[in-house]
MMTF fields as JSON, N, C-alpha, C and O atoms, coordinates in Angstrom:
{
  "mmtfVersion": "1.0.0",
  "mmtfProducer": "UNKNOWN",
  "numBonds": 355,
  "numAtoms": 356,
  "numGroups": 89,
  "numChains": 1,
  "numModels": 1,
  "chainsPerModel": [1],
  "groupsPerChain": [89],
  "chainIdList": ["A"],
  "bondAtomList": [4, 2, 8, 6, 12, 10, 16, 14, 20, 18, 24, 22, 28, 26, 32, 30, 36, 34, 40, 38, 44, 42, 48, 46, 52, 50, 56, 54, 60, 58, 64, 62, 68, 66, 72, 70, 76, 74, 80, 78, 84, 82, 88, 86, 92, 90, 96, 94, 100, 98, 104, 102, 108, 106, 112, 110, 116, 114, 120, 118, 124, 122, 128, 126, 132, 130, 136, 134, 140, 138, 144, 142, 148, 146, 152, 150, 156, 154, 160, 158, 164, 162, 168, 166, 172, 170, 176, 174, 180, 178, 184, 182, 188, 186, 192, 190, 196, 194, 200, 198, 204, 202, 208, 206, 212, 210, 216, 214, 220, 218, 224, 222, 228, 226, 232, 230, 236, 234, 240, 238, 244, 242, 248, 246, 252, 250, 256, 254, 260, 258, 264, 262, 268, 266, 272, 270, 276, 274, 280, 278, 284, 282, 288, 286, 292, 290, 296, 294, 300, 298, 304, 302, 308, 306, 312, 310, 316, 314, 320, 318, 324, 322, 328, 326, 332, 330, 336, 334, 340, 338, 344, 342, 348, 346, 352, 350],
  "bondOrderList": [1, 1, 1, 1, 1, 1, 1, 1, 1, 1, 1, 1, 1, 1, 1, 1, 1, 1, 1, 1, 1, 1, 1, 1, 1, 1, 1, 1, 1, 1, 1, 1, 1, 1, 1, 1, 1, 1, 1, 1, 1, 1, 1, 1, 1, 1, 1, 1, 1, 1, 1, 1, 1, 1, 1, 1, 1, 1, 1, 1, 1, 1, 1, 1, 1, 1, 1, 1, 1, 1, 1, 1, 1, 1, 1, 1, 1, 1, 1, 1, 1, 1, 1, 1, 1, 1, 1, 1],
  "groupList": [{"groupName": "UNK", "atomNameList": ["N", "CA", "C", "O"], "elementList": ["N", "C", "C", "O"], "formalChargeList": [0, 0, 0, 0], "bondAtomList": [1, 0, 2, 1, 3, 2], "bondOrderList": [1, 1, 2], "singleLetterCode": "X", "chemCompType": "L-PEPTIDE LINKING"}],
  "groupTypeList": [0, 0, 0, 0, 0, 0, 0, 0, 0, 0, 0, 0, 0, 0, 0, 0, 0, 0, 0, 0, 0, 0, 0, 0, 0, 0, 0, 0, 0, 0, 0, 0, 0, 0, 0, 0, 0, 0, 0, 0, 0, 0, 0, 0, 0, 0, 0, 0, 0, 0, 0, 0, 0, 0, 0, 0, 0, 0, 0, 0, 0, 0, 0, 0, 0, 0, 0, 0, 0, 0, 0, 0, 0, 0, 0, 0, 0, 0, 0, 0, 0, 0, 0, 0, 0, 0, 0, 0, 0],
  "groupIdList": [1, 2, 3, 4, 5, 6, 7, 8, 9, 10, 11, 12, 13, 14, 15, 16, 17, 18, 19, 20, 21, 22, 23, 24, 25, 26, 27, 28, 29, 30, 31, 32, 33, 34, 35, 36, 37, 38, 39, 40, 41, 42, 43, 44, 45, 46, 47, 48, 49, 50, 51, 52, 53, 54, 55, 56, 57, 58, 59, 60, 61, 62, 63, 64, 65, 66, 67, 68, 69, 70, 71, 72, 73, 74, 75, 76, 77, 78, 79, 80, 81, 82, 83, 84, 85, 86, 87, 88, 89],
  "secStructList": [7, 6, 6, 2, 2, 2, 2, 2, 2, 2, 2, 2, 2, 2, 2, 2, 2, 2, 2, 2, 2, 2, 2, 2, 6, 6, 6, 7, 2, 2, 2, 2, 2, 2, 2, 2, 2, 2, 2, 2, 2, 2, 2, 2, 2, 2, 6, 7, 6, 6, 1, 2, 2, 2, 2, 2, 2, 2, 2, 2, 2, 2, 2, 2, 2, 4, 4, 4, 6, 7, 2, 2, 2, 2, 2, 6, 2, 2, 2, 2, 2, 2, 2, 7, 6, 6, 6, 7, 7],
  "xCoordList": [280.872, 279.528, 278.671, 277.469, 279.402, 278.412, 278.375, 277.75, 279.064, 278.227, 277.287, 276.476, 277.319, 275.961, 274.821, 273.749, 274.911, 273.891, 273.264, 272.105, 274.028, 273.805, 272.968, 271.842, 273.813, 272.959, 271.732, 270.855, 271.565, 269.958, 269.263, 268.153, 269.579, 268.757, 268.328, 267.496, 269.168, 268.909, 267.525, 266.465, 267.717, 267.007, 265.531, 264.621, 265.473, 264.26, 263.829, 262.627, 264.279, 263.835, 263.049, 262.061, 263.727, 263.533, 262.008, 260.963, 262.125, 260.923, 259.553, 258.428, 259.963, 258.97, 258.445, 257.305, 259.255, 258.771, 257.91, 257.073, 258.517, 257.247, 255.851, 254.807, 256.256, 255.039, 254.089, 252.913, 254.707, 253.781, 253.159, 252.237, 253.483, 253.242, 252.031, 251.202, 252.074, 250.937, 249.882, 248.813, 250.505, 249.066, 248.581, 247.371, 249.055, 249.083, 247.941, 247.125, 248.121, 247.516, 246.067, 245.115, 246.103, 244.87, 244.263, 243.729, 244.132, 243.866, 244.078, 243.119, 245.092, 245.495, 246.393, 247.595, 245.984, 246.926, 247.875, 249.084, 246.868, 247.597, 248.48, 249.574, 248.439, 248.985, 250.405, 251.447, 250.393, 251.569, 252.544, 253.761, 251.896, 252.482, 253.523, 254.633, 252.8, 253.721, 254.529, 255.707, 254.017, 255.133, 256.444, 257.59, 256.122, 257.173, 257.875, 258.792, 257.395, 258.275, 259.374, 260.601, 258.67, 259.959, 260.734, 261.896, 260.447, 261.809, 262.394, 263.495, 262.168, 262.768, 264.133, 265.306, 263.586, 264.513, 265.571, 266.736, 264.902, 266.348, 267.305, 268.307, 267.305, 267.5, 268.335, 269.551, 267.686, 268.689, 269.906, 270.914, 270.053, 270.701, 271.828, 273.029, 271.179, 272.413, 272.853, 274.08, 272.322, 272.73, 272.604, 272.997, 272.174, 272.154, 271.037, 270.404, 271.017, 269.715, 269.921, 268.936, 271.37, 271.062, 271.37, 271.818, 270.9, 271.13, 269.874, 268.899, 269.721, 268.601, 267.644, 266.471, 267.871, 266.889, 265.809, 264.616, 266.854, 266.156, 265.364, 264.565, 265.808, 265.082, 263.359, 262.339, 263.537, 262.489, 261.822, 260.6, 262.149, 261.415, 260.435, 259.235, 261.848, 260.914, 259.648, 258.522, 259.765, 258.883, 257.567, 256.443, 257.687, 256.604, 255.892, 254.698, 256.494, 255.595, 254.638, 253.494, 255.714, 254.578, 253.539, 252.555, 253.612, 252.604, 251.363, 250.373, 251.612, 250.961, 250.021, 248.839, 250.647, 250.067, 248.954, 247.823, 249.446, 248.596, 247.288, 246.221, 247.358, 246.249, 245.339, 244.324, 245.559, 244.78, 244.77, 245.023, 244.499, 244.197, 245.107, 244.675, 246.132, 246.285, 247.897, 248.905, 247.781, 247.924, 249.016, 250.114, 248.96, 250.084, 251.004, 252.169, 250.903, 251.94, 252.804, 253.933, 252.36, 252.71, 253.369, 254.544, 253.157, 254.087, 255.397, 256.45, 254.636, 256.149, 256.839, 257.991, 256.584, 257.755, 258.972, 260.163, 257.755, 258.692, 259.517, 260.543, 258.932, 259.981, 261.099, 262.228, 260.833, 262.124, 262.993, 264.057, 262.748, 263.532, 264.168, 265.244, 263.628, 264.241, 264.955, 265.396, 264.997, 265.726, 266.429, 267.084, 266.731, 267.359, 269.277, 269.916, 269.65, 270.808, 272.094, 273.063, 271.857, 272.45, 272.184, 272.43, 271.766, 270.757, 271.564, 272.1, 271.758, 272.844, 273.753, 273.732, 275.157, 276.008, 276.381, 277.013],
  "yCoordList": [-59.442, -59.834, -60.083, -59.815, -60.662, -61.141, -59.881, -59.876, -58.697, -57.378, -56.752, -56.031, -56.948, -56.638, -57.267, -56.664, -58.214, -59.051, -58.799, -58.84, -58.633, -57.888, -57.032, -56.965, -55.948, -54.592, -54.746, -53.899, -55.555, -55.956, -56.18, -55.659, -57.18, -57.859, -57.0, -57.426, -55.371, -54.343, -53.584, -53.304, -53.418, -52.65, -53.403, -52.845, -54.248, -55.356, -55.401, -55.466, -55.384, -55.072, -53.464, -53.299, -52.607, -51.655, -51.77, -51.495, -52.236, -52.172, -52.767, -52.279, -54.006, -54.678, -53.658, -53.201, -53.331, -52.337, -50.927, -50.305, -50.713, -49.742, -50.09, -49.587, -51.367, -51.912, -52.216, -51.859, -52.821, -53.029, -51.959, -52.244, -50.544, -49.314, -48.881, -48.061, -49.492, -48.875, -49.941, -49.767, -51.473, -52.046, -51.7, -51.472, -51.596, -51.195, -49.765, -49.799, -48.552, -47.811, -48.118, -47.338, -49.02, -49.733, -50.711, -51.641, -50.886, -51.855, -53.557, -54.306, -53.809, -55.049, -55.228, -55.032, -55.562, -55.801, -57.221, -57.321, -58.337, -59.824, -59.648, -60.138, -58.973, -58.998, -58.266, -58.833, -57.068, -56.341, -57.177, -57.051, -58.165, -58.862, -59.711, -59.98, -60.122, -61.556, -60.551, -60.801, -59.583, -58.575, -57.919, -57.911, -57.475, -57.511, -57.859, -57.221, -59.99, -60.606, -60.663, -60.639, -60.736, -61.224, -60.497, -60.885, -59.277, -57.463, -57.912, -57.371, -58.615, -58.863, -59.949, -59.771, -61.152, -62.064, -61.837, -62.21, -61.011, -60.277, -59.537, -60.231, -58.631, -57.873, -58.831, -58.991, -59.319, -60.33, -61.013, -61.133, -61.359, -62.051, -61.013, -61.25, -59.616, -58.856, -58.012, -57.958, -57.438, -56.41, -57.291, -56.745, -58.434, -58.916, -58.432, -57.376, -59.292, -59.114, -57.935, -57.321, -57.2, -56.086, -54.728, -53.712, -55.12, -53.541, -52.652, -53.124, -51.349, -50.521, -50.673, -50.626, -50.869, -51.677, -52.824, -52.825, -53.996, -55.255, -54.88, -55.647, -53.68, -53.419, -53.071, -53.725, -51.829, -51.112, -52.073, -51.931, -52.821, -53.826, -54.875, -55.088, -55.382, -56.63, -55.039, -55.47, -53.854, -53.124, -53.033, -53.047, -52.976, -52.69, -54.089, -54.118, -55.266, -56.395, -56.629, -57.078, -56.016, -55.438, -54.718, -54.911, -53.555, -53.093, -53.018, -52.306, -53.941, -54.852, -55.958, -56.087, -56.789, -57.595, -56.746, -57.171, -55.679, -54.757, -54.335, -54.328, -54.017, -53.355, -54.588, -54.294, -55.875, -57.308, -57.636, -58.784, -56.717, -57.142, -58.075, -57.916, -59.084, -59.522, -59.572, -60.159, -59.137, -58.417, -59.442, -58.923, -60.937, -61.493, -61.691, -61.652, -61.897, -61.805, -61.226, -61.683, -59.377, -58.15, -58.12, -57.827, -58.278, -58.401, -59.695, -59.702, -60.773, -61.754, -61.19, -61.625, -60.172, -60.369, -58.576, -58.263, -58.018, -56.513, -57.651, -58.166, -57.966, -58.965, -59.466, -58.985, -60.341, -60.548, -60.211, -60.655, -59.01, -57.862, -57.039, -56.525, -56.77, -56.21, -56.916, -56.44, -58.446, -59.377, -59.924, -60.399, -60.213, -60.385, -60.474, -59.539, -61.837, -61.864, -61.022, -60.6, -60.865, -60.045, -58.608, -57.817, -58.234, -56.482, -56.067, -54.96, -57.107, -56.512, -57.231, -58.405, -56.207, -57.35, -57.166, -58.042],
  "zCoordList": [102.153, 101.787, 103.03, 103.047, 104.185, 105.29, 106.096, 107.157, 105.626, 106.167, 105.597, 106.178, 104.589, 103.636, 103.901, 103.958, 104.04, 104.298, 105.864, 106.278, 106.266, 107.96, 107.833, 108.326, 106.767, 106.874, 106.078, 106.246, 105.363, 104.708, 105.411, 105.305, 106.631, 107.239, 108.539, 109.339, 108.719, 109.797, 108.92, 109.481, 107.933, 106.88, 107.146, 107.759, 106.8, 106.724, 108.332, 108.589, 108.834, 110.325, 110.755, 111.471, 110.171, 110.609, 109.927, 110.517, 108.553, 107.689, 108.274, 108.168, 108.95, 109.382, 110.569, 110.486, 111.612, 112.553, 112.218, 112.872, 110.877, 110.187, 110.133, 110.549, 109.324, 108.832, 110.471, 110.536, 111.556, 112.398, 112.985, 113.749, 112.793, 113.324, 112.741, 113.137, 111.858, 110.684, 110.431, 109.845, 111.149, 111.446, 112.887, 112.861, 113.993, 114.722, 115.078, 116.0, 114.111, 113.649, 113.005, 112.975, 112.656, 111.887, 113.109, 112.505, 114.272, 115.14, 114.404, 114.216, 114.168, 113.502, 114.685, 114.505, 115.827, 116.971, 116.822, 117.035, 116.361, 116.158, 115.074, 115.355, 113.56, 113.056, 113.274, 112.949, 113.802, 114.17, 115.065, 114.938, 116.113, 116.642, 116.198, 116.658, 115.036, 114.185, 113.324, 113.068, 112.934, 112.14, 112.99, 112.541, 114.059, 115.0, 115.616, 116.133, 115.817, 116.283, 115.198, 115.302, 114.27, 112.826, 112.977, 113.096, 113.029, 113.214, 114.494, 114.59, 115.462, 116.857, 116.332, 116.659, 115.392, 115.148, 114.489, 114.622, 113.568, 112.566, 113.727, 113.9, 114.37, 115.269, 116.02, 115.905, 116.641, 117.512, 116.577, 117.273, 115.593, 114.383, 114.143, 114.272, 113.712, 113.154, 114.244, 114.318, 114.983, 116.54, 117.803, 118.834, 117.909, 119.207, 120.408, 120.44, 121.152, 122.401, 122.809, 123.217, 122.828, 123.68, 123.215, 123.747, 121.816, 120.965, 120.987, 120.403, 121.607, 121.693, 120.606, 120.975, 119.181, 118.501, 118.474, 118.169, 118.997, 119.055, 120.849, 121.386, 121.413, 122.982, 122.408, 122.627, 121.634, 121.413, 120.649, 120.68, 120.106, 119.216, 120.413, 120.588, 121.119, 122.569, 123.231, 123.48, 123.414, 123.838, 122.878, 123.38, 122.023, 120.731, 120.902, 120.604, 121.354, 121.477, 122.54, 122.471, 124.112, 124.94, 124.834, 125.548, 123.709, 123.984, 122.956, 123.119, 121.793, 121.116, 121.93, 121.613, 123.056, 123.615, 124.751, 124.99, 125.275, 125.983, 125.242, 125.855, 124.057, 123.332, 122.917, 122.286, 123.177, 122.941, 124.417, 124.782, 125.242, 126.746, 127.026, 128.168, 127.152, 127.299, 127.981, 127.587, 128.568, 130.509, 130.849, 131.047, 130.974, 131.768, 130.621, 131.018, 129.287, 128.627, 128.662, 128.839, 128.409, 128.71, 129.741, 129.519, 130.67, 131.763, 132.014, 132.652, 131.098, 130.818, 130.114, 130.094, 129.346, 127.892, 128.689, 128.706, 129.135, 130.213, 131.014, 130.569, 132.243, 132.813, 131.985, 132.088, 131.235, 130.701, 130.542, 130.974, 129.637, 129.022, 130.125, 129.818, 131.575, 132.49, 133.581, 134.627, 133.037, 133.607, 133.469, 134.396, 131.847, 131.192, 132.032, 132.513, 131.913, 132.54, 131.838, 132.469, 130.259, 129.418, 129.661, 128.751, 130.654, 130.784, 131.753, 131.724, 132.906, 134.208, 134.073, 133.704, 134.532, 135.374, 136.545, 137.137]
}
């Protein structure tokens, strides 16, 4: 059962990442944001920080925060992600 539930909660992720694509598409930049962090949390929950999913997901937030100008975020949240002590060893 607690793989099922896993795989629901990959499903629902992926979904939300749709959905932010398509606000995203619509210049709904803030909203895609909060829609994409949610797909980030699931992500982290069922695949972990360093599954190419939950990656492209922390990327989609960069460049959400880019399209709202907002420039040093964007560059905190890349940093991270390319700093991430889980990224090298």
């Amino acid at each position: 059962m607690a793989q099922r539930s896993g795989q629901g909660r990959s499903s629902v992720a992926r979904t939300l990442e749709d959905l932010a694509i398509c606000l995203e598409s619509q210049a709904c930049f803030d909203e895609a944001q909060t829609v994409i962090r949610e797909a980030i949390a699931l992500h982290v929950c069922t695949r972990g920080p360093d599954h190419p999913e939950t990656i492209n997901a922390h990327h989609n937030v960069g460049r959400t925060l880019l399209a709202l100008g907002r420039v040093p975020e964007t560059i905190e949240v890349f940093d991270e992600r390319a700093w991430s002590p889980t990224t090298h060893d």
